[in-house]
TORBA-609074 format. One record per atom (N, C-alpha, C, O): z, x, y. Coordinates in steps of 0.02 Angstrom, whole numbers, plus 50000, padded with zeros to 5 digits. Atoms other than C-alpha are relative to their C-alpha. Layout:
<kezas>
ZXY...
</kezas>
This chain:
<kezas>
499725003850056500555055250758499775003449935499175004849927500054997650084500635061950574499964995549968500104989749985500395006450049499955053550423500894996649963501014991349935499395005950034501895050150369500224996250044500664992250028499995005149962501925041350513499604994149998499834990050038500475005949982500565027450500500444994949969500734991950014499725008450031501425012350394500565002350045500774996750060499295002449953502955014950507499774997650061500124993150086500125003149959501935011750651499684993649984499674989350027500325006850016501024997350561500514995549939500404995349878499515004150064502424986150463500004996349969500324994849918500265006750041501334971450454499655001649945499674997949896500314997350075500284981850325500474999749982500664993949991499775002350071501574983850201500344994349998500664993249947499805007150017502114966850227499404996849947499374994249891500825005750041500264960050188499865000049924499674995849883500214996950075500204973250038500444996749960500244994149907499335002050074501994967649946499584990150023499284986849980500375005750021501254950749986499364997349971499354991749945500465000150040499544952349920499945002049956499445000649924499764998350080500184960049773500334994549960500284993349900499635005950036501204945749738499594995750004499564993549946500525007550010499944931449759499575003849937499445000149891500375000750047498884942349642500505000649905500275001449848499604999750049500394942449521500215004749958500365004249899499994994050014500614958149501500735003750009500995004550065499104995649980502414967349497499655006550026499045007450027500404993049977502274986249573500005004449934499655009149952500304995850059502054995449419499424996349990498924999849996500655000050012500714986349385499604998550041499124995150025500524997549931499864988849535500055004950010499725007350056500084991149996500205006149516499575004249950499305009749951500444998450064499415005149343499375000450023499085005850016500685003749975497904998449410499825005650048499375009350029500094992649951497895012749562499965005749948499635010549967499804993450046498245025249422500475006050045500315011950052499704996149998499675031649498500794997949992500884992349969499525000750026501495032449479500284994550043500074993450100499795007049976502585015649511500295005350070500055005350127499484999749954504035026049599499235002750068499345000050122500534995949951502265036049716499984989150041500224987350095500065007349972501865013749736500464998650048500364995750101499185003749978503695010849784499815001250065499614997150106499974996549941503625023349915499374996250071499494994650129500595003549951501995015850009500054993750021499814992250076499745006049993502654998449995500624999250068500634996650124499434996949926504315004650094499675002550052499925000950106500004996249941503505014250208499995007449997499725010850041499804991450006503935032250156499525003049962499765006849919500484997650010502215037250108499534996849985499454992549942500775001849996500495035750155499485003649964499385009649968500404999250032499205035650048499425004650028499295004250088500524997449988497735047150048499474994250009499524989049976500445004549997496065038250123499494996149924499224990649924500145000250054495425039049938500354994749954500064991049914499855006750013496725027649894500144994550023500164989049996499985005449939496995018350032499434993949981499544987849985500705002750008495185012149988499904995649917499534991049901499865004050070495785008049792500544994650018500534989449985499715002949983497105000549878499774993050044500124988150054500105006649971496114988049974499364997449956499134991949970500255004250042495014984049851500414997249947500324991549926499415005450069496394979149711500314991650062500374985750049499385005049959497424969649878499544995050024499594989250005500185001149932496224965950023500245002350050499955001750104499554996649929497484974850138499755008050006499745012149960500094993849980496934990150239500495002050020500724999850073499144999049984498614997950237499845008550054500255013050060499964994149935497995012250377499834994950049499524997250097500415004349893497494998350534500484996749969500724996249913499505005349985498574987050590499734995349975499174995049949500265004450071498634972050504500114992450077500664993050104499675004749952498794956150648500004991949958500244987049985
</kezas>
C-alpha cells in the first residue's frame, strides 16, 4: 500500500476530520490557515486525494482530534 493510498482505505477518517472541523466551526480554509497550508492542499485530504505527511498529520490531530492515518471506528 502507498501513502496515496491510506485515507482511501480509511473513509471514516475523513469523515471524523470534515466533522471535527465543523463542530470546531471552522470552514476549510480556515483550517488550512491554522495548518499553514493551502485550502485547495486541505481540500484534497478532506476528499481523499492526498495524504498528509506524518508532520502534519500530527498538526492535524491536534487542531481536530482525528488521527487521519489509523482507522477511525
Amino acid at each position: 500500500m502507498n501513502n496515496d493510498e491510506l485515507l482511501d482505505v480509511y473513509p471514516a477518517a475523513r469523515v471524523a476530520l470534515i466533522e471535527a472541523r465543523k463542530a470546531l466551526g471552522l470552514k476549510q480554509y480556515e483550517a488550512a490557515a491554522k495548518l499553514d497550508v493551502s485550502w485547495p492542499y486541505y481540500s484534497k485530504i478532506e476528499l481523499g486525494m492526498a495524504t498528509p505527511e506524518p508532520h502534519l498529520a500530527d498538526k492535524i490531530e491536534k487542531l481536530t482530534g482525528v488521527n487521519v492515518l489509523e482507522e477511525q471506528r
